[in-house]
C-alpha positions as CSV (number, residue, x, y, z in Angstrom):
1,X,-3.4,-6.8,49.8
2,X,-6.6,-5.5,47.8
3,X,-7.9,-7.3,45.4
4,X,-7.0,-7.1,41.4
5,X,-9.0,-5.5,39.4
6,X,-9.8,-7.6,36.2
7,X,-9.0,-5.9,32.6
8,X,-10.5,-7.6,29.8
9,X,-8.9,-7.0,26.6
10,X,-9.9,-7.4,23.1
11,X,-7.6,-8.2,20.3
12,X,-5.2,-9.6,22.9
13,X,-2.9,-11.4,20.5
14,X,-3.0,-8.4,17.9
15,X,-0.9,-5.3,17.9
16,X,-2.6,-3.1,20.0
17,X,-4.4,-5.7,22.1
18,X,-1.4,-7.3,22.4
19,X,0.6,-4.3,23.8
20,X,-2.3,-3.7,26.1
21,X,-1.9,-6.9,27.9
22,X,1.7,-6.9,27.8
23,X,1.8,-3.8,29.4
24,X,-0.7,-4.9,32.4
25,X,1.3,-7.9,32.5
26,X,4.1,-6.1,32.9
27,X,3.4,-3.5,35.4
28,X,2.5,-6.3,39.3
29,X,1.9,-3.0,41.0
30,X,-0.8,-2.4,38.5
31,X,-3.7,-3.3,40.6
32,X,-4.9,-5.1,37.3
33,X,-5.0,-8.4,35.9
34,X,-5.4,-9.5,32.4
35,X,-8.5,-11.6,30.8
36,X,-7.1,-11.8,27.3
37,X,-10.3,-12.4,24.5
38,X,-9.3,-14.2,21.6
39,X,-10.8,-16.4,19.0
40,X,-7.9,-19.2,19.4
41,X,-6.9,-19.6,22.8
42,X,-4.3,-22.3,21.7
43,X,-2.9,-19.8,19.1
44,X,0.9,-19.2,19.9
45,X,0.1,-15.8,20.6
46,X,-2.6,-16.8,23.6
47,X,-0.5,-19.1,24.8
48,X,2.6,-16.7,25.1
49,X,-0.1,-14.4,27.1
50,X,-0.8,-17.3,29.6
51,X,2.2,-17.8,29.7
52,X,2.6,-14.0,31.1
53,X,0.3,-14.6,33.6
54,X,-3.2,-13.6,31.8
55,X,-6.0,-15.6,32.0
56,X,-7.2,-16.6,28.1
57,X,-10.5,-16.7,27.1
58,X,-12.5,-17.7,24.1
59,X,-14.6,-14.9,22.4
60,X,-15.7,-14.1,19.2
61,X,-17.8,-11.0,18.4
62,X,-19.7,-12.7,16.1
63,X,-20.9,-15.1,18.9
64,X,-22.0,-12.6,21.3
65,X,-23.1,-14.2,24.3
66,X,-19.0,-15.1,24.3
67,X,-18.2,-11.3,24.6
68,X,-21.0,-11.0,27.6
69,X,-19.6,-14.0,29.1
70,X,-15.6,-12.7,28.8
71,X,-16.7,-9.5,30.3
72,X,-18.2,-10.5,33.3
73,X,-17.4,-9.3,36.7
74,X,-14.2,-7.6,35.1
75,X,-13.5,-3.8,36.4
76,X,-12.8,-2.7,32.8
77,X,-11.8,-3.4,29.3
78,X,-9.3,-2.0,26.7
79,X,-11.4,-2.1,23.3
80,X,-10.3,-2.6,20.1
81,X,-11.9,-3.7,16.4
82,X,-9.8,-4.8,13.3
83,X,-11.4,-3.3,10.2
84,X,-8.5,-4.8,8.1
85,X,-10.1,-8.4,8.7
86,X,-12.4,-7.5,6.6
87,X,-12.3,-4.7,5.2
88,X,-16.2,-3.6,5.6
89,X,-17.2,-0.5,7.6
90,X,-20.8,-2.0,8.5
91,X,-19.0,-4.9,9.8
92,X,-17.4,-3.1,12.1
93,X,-19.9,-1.3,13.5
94,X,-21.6,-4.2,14.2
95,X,-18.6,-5.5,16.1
96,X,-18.5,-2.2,17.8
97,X,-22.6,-2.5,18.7
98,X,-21.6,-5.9,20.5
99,X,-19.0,-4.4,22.3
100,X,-21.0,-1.7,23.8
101,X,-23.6,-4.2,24.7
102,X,-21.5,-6.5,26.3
103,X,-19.6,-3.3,28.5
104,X,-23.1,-1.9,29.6
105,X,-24.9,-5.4,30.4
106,X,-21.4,-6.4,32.4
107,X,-21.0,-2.9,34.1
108,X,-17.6,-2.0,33.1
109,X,-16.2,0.8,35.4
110,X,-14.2,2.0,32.9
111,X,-13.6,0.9,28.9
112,X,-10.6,2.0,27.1
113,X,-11.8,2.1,23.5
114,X,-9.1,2.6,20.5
115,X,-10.4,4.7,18.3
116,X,-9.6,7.2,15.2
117,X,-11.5,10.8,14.2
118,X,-14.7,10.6,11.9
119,X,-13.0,12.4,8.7
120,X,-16.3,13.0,8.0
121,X,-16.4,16.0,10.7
122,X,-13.9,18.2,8.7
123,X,-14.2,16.6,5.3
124,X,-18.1,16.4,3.7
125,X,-19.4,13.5,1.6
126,X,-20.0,16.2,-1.0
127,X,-16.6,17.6,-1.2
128,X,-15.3,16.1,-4.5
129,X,-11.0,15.6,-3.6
130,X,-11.7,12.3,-2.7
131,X,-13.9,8.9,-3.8
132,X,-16.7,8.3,-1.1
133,X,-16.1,4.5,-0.2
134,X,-19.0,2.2,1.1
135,X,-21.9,4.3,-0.1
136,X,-21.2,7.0,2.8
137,X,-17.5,7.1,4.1
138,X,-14.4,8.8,3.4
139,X,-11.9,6.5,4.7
140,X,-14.2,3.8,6.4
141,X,-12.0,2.5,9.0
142,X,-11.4,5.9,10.4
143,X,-15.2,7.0,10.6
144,X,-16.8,3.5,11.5
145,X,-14.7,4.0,15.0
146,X,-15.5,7.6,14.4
147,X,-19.1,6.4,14.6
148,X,-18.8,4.2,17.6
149,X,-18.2,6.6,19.6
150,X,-21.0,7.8,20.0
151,X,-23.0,4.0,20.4
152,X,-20.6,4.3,23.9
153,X,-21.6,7.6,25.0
154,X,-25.5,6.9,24.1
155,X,-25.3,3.8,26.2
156,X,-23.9,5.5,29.3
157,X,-20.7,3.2,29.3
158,X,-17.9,5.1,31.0
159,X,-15.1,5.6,28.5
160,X,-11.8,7.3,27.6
161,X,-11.5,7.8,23.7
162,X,-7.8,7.1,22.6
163,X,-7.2,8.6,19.3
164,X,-4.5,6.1,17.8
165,X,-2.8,7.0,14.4
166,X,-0.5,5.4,11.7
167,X,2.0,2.6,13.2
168,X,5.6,2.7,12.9
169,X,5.4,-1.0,12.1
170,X,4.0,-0.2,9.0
171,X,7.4,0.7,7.9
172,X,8.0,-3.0,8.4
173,X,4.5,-4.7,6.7
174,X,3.1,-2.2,4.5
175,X,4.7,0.8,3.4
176,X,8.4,0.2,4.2
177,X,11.3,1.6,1.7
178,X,11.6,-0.5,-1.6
179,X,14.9,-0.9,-4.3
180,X,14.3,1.4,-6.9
181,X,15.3,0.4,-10.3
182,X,18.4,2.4,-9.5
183,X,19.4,0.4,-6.8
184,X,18.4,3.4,-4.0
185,X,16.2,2.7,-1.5
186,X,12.9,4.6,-2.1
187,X,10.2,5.7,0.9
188,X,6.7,5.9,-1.4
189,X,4.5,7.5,0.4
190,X,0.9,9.5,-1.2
191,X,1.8,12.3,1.3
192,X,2.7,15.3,-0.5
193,X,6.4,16.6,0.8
194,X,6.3,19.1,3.4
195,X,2.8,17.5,4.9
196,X,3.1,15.5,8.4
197,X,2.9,12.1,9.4
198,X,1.7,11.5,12.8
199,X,2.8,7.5,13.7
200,X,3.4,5.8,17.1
201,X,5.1,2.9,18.1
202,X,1.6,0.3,18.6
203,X,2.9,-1.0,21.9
204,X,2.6,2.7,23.4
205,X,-1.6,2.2,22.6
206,X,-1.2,-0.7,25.3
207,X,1.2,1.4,27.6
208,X,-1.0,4.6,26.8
209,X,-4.5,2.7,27.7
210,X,-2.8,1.2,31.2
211,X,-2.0,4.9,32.4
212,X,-5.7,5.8,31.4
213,X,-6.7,3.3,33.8
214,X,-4.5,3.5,36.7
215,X,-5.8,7.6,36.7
216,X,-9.5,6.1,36.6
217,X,-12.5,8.3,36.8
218,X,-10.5,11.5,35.7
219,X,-10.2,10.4,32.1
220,X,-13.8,8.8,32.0
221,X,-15.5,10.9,29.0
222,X,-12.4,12.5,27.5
223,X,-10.7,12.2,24.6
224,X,-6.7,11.5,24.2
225,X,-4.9,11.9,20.9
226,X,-2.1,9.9,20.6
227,X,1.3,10.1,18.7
228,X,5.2,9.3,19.2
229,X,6.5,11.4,16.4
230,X,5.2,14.0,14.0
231,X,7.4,14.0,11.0
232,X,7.4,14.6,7.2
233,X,8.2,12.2,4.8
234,X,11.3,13.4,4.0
235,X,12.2,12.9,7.9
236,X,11.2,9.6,7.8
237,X,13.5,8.9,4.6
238,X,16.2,10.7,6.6
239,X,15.5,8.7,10.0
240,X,15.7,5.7,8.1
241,X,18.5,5.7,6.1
242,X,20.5,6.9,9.2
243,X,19.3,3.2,10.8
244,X,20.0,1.2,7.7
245,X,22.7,2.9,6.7
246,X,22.3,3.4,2.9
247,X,21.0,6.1,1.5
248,X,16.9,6.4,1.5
249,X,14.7,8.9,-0.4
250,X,11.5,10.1,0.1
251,X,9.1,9.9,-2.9
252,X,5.5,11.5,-3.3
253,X,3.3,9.6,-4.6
254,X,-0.2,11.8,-5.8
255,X,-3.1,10.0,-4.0
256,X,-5.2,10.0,-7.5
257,X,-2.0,7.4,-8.7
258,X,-2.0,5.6,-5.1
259,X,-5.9,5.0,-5.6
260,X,-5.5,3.7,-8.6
261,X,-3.0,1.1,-7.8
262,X,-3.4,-2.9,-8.1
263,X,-3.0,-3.6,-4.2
264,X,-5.6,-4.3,-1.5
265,X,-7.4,-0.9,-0.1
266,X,-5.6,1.2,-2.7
267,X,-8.6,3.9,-2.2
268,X,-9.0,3.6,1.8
269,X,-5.2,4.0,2.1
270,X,-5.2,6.6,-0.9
271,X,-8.0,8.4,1.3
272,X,-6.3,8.4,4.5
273,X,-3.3,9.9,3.5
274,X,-4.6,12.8,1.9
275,X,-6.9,13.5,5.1
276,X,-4.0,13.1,7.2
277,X,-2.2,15.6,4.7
278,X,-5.4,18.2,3.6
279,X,-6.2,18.2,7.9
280,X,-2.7,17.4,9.1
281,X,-3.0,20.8,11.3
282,X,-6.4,19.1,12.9
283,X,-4.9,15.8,13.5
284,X,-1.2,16.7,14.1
285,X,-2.9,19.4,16.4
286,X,-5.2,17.0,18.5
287,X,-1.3,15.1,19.0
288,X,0.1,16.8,21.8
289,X,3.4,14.9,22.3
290,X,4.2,16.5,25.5
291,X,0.9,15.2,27.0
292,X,1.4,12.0,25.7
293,X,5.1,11.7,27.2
294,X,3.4,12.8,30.3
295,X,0.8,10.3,30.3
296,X,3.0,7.9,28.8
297,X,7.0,8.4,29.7
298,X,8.2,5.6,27.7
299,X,6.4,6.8,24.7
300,X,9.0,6.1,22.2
301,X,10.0,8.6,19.1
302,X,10.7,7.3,15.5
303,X,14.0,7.1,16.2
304,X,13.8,5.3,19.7
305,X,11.8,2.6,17.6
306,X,14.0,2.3,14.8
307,X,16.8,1.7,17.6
308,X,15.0,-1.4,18.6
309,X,13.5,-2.4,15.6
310,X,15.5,-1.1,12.1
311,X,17.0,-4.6,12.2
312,X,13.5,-6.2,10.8
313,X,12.9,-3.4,7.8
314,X,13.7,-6.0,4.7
315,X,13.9,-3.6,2.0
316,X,13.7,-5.9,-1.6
């Protein structure tokens, strides 16, 4: 029996992290193993991973002879950064220079890196339909990754670029259906009707990034844009009210009146959706759902997901 090739993931006990490794974990014909990075190791998370069968490591990016040290004689890594920690686009880039550094010095064969577009490519600083955030982004978590990807091609690190995309589980955090004063469940959305919403279930990142590296060297350098479902907002209403059986609407909500709400990244939210709606022939486009079934047969449509998960949506 050869020997198994070491993964080393990033954001192990997050979402997409998470998924990554359980996927590995998952698959004993993989070839691969799991070194899962975290900052807790004792976290209940990191131990539910050991508990798999990964081997847990403490790393930090902002300690980062910990990321050179958690890298070391691995085959490869699935990469991933959480913007949402902090909320800063410089931050993150930062994060994303350590990476980089850490995958060249170790001589990673292959890095998985979960990443998003640079709005910035179709949608100037100087055109006025949205607030620039940060000095010089549109929607800063999108085009810090955006940016990173070039730090991995400059260093010569050989990469695959997944594109990821909205999470269904969003529907259960964030941006689920509320009561209306009426009593009717309500879907607020700032996507104007007709527009589409790409979203994916985060676990098929994990199971996306595993069949990136079981092909190996054929995907090194491209670029994979993934999705589980392409639907308007009025489909999702429609999707969901058919799983919590009671009625849902869809509601619209302009992007100026999203920015301008009291909630945490109003604007970087407010931003997003209207690039996902302005471009959504660009980014629905770059979502080939057929490829990703093929790359990915378990890739699981809105309504697969709702099957399994509809039971945790706690509309107020």
């Amino acid at each position: 029996m050869s020997e198994q090739k070491v993964i080393a993931v990033t954001g192990a006990t997050g979402a997409q992290g998470g998924g990554a490794a359980r996927a590995i974990l998952a698959d004993p014909d993989s070839g691969f193993v799991v070194r899962a990075l975290t900052r807790n190791p004792d976290s209940p998370a990191a131990r539910e991973l050991a508990a798999l069968g990964a081997e847990v490591v403490q790393a930090d990016f902002y300690d980062e002879l910990s990321v050179h040290k958690a890298f070391e004689g691995a085959y490869g890594a699935f990469l991933v950064t959480n913007f949402w920690a902090h909320g800063s686009a410089a931050k993150e880039i930062e994060e994303i220079n350590v990476l980089v550094r850490a995958a060249k010095a170790a001589g990673l064969k292959h890095v998985v890196w979960s990443t998003l577009e640079d709005t910035r490519e179709l949608l100037p600083l100087d055109d006025e339909r949205m607030p620039v955030l940060q000095d010089k982004y549109n929607v800063p978590h999108f085009d810090a990754k955006g940016e990173g990807n070039e730090l991995f091609r400059q260093a010569g690190v050989p990469t695959t670029f997944l594109n990821a995309t909205f999470f269904f589980q969003n529907f259960v955090t964030l941006m689920g259906p509320q009561r209306g004063e009426d009593g009717v469940l309500t879907l607020a959305l700032p996507l104007e009707d007709g527009r589409l919403l790409s979203a994916i279930d985060a676990e098929d990142i994990g199971r996306s990034a595993l069949a990136v590296f079981k092909g190996g060297e054929r995907f090194i350098g491209e670029t994979i844009g993934l999705a589980g479902d392409h639907l308007t907002g009025a489909q999702y209403a429609a999707k969901l009210e058919t799983a919590l059986g009671e009625p849902v609407r869809f509601q619209s909500v302009p992007y100026d009146v999203f920015r301008s709400l009291d909630i945490p990244g109003a604007e970087e939210i407010g931003n997003m959706f209207q690039y996902y709606g302005d471009f959504d022939k660009e980014f629905t486009g770059a979502r080939d759902l057929d490829k990703v079934r093929e790359l990915n047969p378990a890739l699981k449509s809105f309504d697969a997901w709702l099957a399994a998960n509809a039971s945790q949506i706690k509309a107020s």
